[in-house]
Jmol script that loads the backbone (N, CA, C; Angstrom):
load data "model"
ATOM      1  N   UNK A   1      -6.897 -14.649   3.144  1.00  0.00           N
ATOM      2  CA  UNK A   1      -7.343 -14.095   1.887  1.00  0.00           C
ATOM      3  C   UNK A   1      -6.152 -13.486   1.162  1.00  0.00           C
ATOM      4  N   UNK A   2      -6.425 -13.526  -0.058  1.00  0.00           N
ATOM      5  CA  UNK A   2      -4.839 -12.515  -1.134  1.00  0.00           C
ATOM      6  C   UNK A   2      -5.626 -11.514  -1.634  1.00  0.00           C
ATOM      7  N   UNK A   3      -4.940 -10.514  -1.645  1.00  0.00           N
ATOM      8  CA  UNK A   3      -5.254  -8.944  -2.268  1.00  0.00           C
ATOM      9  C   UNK A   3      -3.734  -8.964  -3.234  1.00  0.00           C
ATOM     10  N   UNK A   4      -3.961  -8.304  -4.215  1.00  0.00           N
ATOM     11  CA  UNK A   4      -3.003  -7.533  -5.342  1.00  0.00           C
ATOM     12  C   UNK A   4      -3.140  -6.662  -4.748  1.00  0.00           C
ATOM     13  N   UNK A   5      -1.018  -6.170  -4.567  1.00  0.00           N
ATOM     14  CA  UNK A   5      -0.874  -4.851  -4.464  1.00  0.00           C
ATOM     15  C   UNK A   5      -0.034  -4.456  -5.975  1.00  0.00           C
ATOM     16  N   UNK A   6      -0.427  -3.432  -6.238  1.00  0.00           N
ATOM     17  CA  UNK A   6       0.217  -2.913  -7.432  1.00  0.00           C
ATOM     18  C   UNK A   6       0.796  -1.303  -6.823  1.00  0.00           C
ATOM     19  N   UNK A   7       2.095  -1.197  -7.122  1.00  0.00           N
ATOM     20  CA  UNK A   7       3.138   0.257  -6.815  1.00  0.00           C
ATOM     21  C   UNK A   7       3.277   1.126  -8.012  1.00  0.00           C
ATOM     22  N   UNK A   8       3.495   2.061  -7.867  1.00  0.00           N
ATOM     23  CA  UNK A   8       4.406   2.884  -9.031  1.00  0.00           C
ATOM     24  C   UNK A   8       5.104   3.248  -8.491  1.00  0.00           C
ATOM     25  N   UNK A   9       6.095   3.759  -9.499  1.00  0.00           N
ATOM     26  CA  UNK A   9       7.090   4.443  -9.521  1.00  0.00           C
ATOM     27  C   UNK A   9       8.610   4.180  -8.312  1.00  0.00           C
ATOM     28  N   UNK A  10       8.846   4.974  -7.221  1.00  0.00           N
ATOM     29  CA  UNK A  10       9.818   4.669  -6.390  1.00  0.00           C
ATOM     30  C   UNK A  10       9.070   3.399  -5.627  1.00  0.00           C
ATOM     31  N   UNK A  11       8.071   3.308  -4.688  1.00  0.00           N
ATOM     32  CA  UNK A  11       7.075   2.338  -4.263  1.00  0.00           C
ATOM     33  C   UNK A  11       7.230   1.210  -5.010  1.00  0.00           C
ATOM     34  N   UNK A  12       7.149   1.198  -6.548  1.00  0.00           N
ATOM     35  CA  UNK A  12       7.375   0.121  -7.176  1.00  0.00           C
ATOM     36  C   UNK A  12       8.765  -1.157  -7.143  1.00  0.00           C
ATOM     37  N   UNK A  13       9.376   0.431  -7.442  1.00  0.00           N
ATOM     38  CA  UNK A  13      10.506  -0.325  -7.127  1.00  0.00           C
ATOM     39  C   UNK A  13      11.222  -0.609  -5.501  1.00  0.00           C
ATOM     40  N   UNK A  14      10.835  -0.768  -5.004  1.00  0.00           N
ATOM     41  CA  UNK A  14      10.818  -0.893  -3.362  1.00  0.00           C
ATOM     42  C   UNK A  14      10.566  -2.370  -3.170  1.00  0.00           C
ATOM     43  N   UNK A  15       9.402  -2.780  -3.911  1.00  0.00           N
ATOM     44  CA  UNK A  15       8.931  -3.802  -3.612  1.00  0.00           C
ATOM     45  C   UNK A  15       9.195  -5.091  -4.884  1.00  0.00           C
ATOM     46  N   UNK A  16       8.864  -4.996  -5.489  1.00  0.00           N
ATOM     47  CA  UNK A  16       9.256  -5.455  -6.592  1.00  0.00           C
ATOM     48  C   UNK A  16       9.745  -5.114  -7.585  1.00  0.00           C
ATOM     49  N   UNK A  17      10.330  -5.614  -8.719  1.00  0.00           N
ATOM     50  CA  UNK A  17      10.343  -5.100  -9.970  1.00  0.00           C
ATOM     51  C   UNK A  17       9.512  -4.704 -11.306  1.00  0.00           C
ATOM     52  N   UNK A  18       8.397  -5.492 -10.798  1.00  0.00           N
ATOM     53  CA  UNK A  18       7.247  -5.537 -12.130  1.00  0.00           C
ATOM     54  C   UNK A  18       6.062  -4.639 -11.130  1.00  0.00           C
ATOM     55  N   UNK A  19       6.146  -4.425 -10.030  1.00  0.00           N
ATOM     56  CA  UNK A  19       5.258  -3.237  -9.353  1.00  0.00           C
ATOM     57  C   UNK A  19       3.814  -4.514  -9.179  1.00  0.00           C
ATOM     58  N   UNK A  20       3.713  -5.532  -9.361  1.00  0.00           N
ATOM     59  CA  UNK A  20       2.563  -6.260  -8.961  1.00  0.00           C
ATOM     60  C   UNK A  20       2.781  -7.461  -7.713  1.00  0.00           C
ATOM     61  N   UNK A  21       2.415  -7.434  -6.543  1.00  0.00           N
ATOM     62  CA  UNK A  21       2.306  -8.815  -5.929  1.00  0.00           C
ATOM     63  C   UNK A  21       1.296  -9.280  -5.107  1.00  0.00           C
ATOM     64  N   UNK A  22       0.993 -10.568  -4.747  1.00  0.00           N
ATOM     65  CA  UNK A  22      -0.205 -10.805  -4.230  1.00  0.00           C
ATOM     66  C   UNK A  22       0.204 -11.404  -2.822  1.00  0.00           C
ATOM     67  N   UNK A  23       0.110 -10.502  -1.502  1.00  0.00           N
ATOM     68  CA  UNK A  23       0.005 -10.568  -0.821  1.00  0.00           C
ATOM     69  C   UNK A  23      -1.072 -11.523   0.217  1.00  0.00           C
ATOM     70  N   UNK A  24      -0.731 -12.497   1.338  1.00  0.00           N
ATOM     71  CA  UNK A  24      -1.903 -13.076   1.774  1.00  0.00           C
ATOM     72  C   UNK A  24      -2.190 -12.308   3.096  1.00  0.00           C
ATOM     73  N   UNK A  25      -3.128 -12.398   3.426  1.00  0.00           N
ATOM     74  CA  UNK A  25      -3.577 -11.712   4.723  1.00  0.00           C
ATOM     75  C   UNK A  25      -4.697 -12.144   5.593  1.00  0.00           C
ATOM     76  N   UNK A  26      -4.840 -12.202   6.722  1.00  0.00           N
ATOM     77  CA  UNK A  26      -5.822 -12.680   7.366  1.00  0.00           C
ATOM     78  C   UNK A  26      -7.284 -12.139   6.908  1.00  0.00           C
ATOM     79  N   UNK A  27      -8.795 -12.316   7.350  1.00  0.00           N
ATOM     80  CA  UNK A  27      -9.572 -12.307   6.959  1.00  0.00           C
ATOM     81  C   UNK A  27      -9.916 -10.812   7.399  1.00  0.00           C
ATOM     82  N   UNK A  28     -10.949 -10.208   7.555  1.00  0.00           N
ATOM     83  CA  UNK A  28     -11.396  -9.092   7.897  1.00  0.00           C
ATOM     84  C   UNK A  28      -9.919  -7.762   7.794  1.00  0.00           C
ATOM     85  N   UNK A  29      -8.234  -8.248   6.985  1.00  0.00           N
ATOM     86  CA  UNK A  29      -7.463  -7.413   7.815  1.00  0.00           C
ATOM     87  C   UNK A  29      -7.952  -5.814   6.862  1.00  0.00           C
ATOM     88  N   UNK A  30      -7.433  -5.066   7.249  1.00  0.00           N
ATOM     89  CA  UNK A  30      -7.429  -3.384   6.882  1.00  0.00           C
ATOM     90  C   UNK A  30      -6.763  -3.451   5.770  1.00  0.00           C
ATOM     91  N   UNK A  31      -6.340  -1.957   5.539  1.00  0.00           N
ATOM     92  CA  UNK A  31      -5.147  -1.552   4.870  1.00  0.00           C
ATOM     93  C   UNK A  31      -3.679  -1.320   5.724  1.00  0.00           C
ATOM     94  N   UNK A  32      -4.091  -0.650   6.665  1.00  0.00           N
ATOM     95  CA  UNK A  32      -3.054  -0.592   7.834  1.00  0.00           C
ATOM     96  C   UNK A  32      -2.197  -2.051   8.040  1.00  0.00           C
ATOM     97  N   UNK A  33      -3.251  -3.036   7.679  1.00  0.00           N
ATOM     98  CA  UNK A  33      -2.697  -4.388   8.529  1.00  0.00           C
ATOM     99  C   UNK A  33      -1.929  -4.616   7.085  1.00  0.00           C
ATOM    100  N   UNK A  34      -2.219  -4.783   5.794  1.00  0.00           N
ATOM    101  CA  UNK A  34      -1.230  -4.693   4.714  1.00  0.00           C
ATOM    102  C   UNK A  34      -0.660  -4.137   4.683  1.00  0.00           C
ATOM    103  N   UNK A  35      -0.508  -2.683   5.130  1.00  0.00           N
ATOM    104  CA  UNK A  35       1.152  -1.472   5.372  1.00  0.00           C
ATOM    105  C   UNK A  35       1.768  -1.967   6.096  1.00  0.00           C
ATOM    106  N   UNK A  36       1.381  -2.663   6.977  1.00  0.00           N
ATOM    107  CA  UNK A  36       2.163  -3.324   7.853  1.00  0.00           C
ATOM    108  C   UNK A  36       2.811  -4.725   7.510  1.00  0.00           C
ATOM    109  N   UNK A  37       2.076  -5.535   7.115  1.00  0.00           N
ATOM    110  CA  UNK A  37       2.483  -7.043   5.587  1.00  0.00           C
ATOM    111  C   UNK A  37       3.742  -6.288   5.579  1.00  0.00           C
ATOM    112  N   UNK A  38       3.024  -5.456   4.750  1.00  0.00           N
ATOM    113  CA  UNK A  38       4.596  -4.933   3.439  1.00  0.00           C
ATOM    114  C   UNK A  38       5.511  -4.004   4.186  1.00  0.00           C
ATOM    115  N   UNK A  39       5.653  -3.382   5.248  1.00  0.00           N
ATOM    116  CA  UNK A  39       6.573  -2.831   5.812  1.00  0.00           C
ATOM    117  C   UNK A  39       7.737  -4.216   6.361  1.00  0.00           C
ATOM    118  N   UNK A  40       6.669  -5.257   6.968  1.00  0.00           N
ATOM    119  CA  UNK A  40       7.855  -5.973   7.647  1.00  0.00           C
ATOM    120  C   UNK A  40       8.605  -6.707   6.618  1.00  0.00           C
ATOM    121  N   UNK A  41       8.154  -7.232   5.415  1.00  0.00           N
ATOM    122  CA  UNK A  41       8.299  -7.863   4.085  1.00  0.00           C
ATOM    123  C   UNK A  41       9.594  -7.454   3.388  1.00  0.00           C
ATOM    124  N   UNK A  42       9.488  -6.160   3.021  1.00  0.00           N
ATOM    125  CA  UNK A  42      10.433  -5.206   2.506  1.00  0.00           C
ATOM    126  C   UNK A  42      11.061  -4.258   2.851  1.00  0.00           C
ATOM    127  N   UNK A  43      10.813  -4.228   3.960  1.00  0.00           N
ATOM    128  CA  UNK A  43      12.025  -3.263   5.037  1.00  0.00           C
ATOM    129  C   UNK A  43      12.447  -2.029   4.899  1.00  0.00           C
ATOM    130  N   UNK A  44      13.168  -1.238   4.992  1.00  0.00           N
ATOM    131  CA  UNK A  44      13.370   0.229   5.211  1.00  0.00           C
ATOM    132  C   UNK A  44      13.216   0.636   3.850  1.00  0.00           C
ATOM    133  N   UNK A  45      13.616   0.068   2.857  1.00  0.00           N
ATOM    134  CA  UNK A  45      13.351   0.931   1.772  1.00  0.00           C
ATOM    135  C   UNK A  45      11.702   1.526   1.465  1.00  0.00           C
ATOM    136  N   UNK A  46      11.032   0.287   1.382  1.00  0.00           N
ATOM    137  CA  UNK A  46       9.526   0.364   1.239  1.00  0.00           C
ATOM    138  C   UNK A  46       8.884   1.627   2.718  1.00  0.00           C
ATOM    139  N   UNK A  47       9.587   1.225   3.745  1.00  0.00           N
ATOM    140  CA  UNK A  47       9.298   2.231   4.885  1.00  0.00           C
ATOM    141  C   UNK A  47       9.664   3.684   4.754  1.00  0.00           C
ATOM    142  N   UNK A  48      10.824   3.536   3.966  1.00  0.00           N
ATOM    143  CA  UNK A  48      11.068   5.289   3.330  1.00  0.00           C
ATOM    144  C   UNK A  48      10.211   6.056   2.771  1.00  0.00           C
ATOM    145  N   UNK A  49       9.936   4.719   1.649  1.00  0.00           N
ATOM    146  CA  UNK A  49       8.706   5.644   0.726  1.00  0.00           C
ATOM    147  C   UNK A  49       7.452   5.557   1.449  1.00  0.00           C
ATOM    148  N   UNK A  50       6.942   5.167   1.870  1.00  0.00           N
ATOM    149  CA  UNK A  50       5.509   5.131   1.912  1.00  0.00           C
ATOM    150  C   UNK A  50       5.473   5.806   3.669  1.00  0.00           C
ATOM    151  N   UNK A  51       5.964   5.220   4.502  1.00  0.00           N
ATOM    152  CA  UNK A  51       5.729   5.565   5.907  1.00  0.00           C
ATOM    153  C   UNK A  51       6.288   6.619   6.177  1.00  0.00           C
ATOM    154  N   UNK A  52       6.012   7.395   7.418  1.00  0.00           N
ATOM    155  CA  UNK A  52       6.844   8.694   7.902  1.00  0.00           C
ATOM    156  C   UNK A  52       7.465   7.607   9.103  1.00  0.00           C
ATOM    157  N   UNK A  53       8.041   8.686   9.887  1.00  0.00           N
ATOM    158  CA  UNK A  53       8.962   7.425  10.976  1.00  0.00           C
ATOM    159  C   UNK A  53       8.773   7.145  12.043  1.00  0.00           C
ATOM    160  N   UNK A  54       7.436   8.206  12.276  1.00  0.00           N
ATOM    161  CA  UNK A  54       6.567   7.007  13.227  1.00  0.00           C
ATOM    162  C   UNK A  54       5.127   6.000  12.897  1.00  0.00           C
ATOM    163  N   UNK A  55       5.305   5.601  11.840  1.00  0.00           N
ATOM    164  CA  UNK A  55       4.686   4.580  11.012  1.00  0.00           C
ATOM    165  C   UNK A  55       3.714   4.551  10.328  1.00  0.00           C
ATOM    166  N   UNK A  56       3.168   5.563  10.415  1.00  0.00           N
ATOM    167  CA  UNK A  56       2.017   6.194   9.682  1.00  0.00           C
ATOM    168  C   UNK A  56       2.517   6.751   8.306  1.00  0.00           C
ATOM    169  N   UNK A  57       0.852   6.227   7.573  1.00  0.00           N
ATOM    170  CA  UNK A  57       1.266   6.673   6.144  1.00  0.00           C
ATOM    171  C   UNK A  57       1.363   8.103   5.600  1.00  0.00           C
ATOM    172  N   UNK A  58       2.500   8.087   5.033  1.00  0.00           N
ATOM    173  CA  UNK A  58       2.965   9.573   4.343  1.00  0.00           C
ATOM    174  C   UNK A  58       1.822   9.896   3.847  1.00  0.00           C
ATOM    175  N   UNK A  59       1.438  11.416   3.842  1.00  0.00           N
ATOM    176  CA  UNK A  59       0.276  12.269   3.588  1.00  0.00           C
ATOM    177  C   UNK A  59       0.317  11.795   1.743  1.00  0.00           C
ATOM    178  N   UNK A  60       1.419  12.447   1.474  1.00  0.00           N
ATOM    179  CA  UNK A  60       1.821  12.739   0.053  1.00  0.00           C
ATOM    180  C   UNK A  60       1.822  10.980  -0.560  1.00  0.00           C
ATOM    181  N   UNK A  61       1.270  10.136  -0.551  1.00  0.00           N
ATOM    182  CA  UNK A  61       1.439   8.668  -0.842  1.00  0.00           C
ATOM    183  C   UNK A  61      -0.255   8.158  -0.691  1.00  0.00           C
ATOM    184  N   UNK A  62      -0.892   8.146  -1.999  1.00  0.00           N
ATOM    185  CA  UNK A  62      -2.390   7.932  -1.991  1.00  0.00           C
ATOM    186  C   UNK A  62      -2.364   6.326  -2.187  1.00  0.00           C
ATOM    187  N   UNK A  63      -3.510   5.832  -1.808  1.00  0.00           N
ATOM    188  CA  UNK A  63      -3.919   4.682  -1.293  1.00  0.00           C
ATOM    189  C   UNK A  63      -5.378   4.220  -2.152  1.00  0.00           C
ATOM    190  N   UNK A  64      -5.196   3.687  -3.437  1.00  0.00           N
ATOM    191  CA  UNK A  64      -6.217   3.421  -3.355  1.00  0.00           C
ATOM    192  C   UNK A  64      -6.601   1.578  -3.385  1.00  0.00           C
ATOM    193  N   UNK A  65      -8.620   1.581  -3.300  1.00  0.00           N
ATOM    194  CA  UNK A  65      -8.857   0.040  -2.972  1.00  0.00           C
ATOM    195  C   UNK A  65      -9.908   0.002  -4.052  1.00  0.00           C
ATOM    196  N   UNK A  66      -9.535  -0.945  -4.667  1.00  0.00           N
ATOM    197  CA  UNK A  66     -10.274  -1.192  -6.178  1.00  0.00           C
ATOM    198  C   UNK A  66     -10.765   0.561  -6.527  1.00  0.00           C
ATOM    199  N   UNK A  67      -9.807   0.967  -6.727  1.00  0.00           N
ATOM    200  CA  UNK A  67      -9.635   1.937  -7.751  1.00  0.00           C
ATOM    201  C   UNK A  67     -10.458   3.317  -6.615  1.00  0.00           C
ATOM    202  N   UNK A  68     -11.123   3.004  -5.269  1.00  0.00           N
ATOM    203  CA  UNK A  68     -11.205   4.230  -4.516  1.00  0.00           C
ATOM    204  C   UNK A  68     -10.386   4.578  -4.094  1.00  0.00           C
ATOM    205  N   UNK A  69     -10.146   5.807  -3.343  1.00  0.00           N
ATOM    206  CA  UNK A  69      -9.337   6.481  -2.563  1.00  0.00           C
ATOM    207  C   UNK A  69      -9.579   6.242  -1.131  1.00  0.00           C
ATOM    208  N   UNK A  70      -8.648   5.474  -0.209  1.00  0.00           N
ATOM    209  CA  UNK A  70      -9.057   5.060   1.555  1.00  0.00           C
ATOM    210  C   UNK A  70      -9.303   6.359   1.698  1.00  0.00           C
ATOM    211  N   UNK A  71      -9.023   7.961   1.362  1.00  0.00           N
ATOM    212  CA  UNK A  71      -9.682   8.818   2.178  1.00  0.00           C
ATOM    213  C   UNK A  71     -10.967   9.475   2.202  1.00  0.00           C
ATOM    214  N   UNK A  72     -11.677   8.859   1.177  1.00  0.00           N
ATOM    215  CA  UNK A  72     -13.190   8.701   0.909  1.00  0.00           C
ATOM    216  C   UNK A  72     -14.050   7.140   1.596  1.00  0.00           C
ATOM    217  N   UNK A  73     -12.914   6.464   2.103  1.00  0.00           N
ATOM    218  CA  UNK A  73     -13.806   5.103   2.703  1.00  0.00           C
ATOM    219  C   UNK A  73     -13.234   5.357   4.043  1.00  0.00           C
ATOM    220  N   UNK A  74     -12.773   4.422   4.826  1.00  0.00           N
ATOM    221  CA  UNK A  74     -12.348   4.307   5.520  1.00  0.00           C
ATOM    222  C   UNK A  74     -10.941   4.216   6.036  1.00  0.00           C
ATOM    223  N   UNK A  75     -10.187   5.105   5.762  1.00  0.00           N
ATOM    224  CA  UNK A  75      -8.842   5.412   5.864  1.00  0.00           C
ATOM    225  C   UNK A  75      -8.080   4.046   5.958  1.00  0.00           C
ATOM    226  N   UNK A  76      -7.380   4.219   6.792  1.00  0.00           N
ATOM    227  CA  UNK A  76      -6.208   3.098   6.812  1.00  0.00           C
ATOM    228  C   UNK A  76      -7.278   1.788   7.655  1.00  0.00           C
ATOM    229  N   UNK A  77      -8.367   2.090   8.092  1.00  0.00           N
ATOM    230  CA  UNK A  77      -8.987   1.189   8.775  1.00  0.00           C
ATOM    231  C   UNK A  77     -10.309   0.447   7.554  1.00  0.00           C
ATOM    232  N   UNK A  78     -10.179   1.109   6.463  1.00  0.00           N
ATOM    233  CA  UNK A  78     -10.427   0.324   5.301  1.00  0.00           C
ATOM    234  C   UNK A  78     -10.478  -1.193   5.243  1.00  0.00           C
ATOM    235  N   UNK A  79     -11.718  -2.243   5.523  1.00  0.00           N
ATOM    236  CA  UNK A  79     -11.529  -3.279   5.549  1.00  0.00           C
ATOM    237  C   UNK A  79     -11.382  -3.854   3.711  1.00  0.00           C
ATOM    238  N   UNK A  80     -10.114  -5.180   3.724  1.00  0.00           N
ATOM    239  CA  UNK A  80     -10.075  -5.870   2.680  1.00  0.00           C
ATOM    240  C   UNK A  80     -10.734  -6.617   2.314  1.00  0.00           C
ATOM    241  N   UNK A  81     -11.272  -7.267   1.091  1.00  0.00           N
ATOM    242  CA  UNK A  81     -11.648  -8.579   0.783  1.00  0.00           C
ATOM    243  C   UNK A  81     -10.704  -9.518   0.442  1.00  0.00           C
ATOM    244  N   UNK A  82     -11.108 -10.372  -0.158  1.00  0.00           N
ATOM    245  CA  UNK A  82     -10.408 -11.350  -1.110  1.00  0.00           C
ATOM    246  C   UNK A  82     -10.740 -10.815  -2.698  1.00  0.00           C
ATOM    247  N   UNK A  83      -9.102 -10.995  -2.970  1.00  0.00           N
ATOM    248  CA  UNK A  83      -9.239 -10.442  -4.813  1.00  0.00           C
ATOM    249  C   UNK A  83      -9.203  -8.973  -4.703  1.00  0.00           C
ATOM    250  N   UNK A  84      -9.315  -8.535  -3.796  1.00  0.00           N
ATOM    251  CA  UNK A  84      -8.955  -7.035  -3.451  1.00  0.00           C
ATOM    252  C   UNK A  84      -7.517  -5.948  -4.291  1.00  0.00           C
ATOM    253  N   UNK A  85      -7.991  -5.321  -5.189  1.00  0.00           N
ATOM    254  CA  UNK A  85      -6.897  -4.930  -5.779  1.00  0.00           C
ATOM    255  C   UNK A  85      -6.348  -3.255  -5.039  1.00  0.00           C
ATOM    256  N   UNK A  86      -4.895  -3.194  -4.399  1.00  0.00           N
ATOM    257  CA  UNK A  86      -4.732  -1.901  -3.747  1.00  0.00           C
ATOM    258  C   UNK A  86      -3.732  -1.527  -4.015  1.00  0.00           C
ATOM    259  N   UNK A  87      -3.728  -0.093  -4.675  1.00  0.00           N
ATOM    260  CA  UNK A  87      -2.730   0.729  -5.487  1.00  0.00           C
ATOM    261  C   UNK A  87      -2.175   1.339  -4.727  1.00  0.00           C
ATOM    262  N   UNK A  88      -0.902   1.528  -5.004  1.00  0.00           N
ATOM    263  CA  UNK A  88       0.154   2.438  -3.834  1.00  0.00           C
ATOM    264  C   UNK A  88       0.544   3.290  -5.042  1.00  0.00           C
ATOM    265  N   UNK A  89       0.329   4.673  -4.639  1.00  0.00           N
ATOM    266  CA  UNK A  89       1.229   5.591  -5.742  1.00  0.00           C
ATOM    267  C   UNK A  89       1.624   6.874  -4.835  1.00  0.00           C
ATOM    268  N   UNK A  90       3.427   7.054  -4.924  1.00  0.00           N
ATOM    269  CA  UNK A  90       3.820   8.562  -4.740  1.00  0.00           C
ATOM    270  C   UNK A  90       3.432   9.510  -5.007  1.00  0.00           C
ATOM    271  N   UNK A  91       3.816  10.375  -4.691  1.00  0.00           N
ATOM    272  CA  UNK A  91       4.180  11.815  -5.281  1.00  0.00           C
ATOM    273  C   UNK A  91       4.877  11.856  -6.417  1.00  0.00           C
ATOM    274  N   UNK A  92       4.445  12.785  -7.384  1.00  0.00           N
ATOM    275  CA  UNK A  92       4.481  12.995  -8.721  1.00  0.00           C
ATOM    276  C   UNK A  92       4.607  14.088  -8.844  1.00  0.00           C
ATOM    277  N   UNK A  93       6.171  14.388  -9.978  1.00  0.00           N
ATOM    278  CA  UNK A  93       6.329  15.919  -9.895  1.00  0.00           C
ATOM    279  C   UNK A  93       7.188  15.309 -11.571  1.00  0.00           C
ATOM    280  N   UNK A  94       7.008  16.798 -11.884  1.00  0.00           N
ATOM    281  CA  UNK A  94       7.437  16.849 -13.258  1.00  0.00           C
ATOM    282  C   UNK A  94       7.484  17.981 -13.702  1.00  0.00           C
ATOM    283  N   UNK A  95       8.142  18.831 -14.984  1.00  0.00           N
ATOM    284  CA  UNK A  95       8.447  19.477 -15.881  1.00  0.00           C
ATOM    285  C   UNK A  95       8.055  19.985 -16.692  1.00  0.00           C
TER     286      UNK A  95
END
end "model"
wireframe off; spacefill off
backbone 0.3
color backbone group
């Protein structure tokens, strides 16, 4: 199955340049199993931002799946569909 991941900001640029790509993934996989896609995909940079360093997702780095939040569904064990759209966004600080 393919899910859209869309990034902002540092995340964005980690992974791509235009912050959109469509990832394929096995059937039933999680979100975990896409942190994981995209960890091995894009390598330490993407692992900076988003993961702590023992592989789990940074607190401060929200997750959402068609526009919910995984910590209102099912966390990182959040199952995907197909056409599945999942937002990665940092921490946000400003002035």
């Amino acid at each position: 199955m393919k899910v859209v991941v869309k990034a902002y900001a540092t995340i964005r640029e980690a992974i791509d340049e235009y912050g959109r790509i469509m990832i394929e993934l096995s059937d039933h996989a999680t979100v975990k199993d896409l942190l994981d896609t995209l960890s091995r995909r894009f390598g330490e940079r993407f692992n900076r931002e988003v993961l702590e360093t023992d592989g789990t997702l940074k607190k401060t780095v929200k997750v959402f799946v068609n526009g919910r939040d995984i910590e209102f569904i099912n966390g990182l064990s959040t199952e995907l569909d197909e056409g599945d759209e999942v937002v990665l966004i940092p921490p946000v600080a400003g002035g």
